[in-house]
N, C-alpha and C positions, 0 to 999 in steps of 0.2 A: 504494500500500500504506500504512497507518495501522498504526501502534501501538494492541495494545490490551492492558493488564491484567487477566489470566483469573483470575475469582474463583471462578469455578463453570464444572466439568468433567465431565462426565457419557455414559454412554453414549447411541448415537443408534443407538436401538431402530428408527426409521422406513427406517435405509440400508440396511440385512439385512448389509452387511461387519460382520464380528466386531470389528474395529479400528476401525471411524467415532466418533467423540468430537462431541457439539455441546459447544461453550463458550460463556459470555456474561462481560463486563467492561465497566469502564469503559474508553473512548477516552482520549486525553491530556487533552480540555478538563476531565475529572472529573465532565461534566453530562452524557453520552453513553453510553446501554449500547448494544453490541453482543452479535449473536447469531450465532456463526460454524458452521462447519462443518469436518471434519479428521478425517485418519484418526492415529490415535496413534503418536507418534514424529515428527510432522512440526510445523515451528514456523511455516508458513504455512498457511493459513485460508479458505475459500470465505466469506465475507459472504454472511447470511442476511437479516438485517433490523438498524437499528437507529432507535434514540429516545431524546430528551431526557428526563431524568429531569422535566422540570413535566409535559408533557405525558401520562406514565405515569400521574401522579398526581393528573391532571384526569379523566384518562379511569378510573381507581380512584374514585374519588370519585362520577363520573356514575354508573358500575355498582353501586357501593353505596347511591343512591338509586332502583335501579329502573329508571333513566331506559331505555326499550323502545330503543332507538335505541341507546346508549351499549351495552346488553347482545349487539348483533348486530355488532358490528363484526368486521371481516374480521381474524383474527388475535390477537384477545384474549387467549387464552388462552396461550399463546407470549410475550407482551408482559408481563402479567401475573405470568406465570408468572416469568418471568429476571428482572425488577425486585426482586419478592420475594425470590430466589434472592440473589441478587448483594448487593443492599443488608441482610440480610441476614449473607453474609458478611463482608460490612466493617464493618455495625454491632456483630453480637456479639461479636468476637475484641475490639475497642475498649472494651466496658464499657455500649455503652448499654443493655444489658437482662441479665436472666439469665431462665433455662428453670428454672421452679419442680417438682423432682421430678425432675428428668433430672440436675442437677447440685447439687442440696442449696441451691438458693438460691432466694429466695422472690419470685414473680410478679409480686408485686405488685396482688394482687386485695384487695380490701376486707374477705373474709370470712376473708384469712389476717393480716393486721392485730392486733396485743395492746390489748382491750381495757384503756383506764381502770379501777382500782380504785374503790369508792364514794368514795374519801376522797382521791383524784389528781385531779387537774386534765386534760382530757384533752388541753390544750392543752402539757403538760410535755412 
Protein backbone atom coordinates (compact mmCIF):
# COMPACT_ATOMS: atom_id res chain seq x y z
CA UNK A 1 0.00 0.00 0.00
CA UNK A 2 1.41 3.62 -0.90
CA UNK A 3 0.50 6.85 0.32
CA UNK A 4 -1.12 9.00 -1.99
CA UNK A 5 -2.22 12.90 -1.75
CA UNK A 6 -5.90 13.21 -3.32
CA UNK A 7 -6.04 16.42 -5.10
CA UNK A 8 -8.99 15.68 -7.29
CA UNK A 9 -12.08 13.67 -6.29
CA UNK A 10 -14.75 13.06 -8.50
CA UNK A 11 -17.45 10.92 -9.37
CA UNK A 12 -16.87 7.50 -11.23
CA UNK A 13 -19.73 7.80 -13.67
CA UNK A 14 -18.19 4.34 -15.58
CA UNK A 15 -18.99 1.95 -12.00
CA UNK A 16 -22.81 2.53 -12.10
CA UNK A 17 -22.50 2.33 -7.70
CA UNK A 18 -23.98 5.71 -6.64
CA UNK A 19 -20.89 5.94 -4.01
CA UNK A 20 -17.80 4.97 -6.54
CA UNK A 21 -15.38 8.00 -6.26
CA UNK A 22 -12.15 7.99 -8.89
CA UNK A 23 -9.29 10.18 -7.39
CA UNK A 24 -5.91 11.02 -8.71
CA UNK A 25 -2.80 12.62 -6.55
CA UNK A 26 0.48 12.83 -6.01
CA UNK A 27 2.42 9.77 -4.48
CA UNK A 28 5.07 10.66 -1.69
CA UNK A 29 8.09 11.12 -4.28
CA UNK A 30 5.96 14.40 -5.47
CA UNK A 31 6.95 13.32 -9.20
CA UNK A 32 4.08 10.47 -9.37
CA UNK A 33 0.39 10.90 -10.00
CA UNK A 34 -1.97 8.29 -9.34
CA UNK A 35 -5.34 7.36 -10.42
CA UNK A 36 -7.22 5.23 -7.97
CA UNK A 37 -10.52 3.92 -7.41
CA UNK A 38 -13.03 3.99 -4.04
CA UNK A 39 -16.27 3.89 -3.01
CA UNK A 40 -16.91 7.06 -0.73
CA UNK A 41 -16.32 6.86 2.96
CA UNK A 42 -13.41 4.50 2.47
CA UNK A 43 -9.71 5.67 2.98
CA UNK A 44 -8.30 2.67 0.97
CA UNK A 45 -8.20 2.79 -2.96
CA UNK A 46 -8.00 0.11 -5.89
CA UNK A 47 -4.93 1.41 -8.19
CA UNK A 48 -5.83 2.38 -11.44
CA UNK A 49 -2.93 3.51 -13.21
CA UNK A 50 -0.03 5.75 -12.58
CA UNK A 51 2.82 8.02 -14.01
CA UNK A 52 5.64 10.38 -13.75
CA UNK A 53 4.92 13.80 -14.18
CA UNK A 54 8.20 14.18 -17.29
CA UNK A 55 6.79 11.42 -18.95
CA UNK A 56 3.00 13.14 -18.97
CA UNK A 57 4.41 15.92 -20.24
CA UNK A 58 6.45 14.38 -23.18
CA UNK A 59 3.70 12.57 -24.04
CA UNK A 60 1.44 16.28 -23.95
CA UNK A 61 3.89 17.78 -25.91
CA UNK A 62 4.20 14.71 -28.80
CA UNK A 63 0.03 15.02 -28.92
CA UNK A 64 0.33 18.75 -29.25
CA UNK A 65 2.60 18.32 -32.29
CA UNK A 66 0.29 15.90 -34.11
CA UNK A 67 2.67 13.28 -33.61
CA UNK A 68 -0.09 10.08 -35.22
CA UNK A 69 1.46 7.65 -32.91
CA UNK A 70 1.68 9.89 -29.62
CA UNK A 71 -2.34 10.73 -30.47
CA UNK A 72 -3.36 6.71 -30.39
CA UNK A 73 -1.99 5.64 -27.40
CA UNK A 74 -3.76 3.22 -25.12
CA UNK A 75 -5.16 5.57 -22.20
CA UNK A 76 -4.45 9.14 -23.15
CA UNK A 77 -7.15 10.58 -22.22
CA UNK A 78 -7.29 9.36 -18.53
CA UNK A 79 -3.46 10.30 -18.37
CA UNK A 80 -4.06 13.40 -19.69
CA UNK A 81 -6.81 14.15 -18.28
CA UNK A 82 -5.72 13.75 -14.13
CA UNK A 83 -2.23 15.56 -14.91
CA UNK A 84 -4.21 18.53 -15.92
CA UNK A 85 -6.80 18.00 -13.02
CA UNK A 86 -4.27 17.50 -10.32
CA UNK A 87 -1.51 20.00 -11.39
CA UNK A 88 -3.95 22.19 -11.63
CA UNK A 89 -5.03 21.99 -8.25
CA UNK A 90 -1.85 22.46 -6.66
CA UNK A 91 -0.87 25.15 -9.02
CA UNK A 92 -3.83 27.60 -8.73
CA UNK A 93 -4.64 27.55 -4.88
CA UNK A 94 -0.48 28.44 -4.93
CA UNK A 95 -0.72 31.61 -7.14
CA UNK A 96 0.65 30.47 -10.35
CA UNK A 97 -2.09 31.69 -12.46
CA UNK A 98 -5.54 33.27 -12.19
CA UNK A 99 -8.90 32.54 -14.36
CA UNK A 100 -9.42 35.82 -16.04
CA UNK A 101 -13.51 36.54 -15.71
CA UNK A 102 -14.35 33.79 -13.27
CA UNK A 103 -12.41 35.50 -10.54
CA UNK A 104 -11.92 39.24 -11.55
CA UNK A 105 -8.25 38.66 -12.35
CA UNK A 106 -6.67 39.18 -15.43
CA UNK A 107 -5.22 36.12 -17.83
CA UNK A 108 -2.81 37.24 -18.99
CA UNK A 109 -3.44 37.56 -22.68
CA UNK A 110 -1.92 40.27 -24.71
CA UNK A 111 -5.19 41.87 -25.80
CA UNK A 112 -6.04 42.52 -22.06
CA UNK A 113 -2.68 44.32 -21.54
CA UNK A 114 -2.92 48.67 -20.96
CA UNK A 115 -1.67 50.02 -23.72
CA UNK A 116 1.20 52.95 -23.61
CA UNK A 117 0.02 56.52 -23.89
CA UNK A 118 1.63 58.46 -27.11
CA UNK A 119 3.99 60.22 -24.62
CA UNK A 120 4.84 56.88 -22.14
CA UNK A 121 7.45 54.96 -22.78
CA UNK A 122 6.10 51.50 -23.04
CA UNK A 123 8.91 50.16 -21.45
CA UNK A 124 7.73 52.18 -17.96
Amino acid sequence: MRAMTVTVDVPNLASGATSARRVAGFLDDNATVAVAAMLAGDKIATPEFEFKLGEALALAELCLSCDRRALTTPGLAPLLSASGAVLFRVSHPAGAFALGGQDGGDAGFLHDQQEAGGDEDPGD
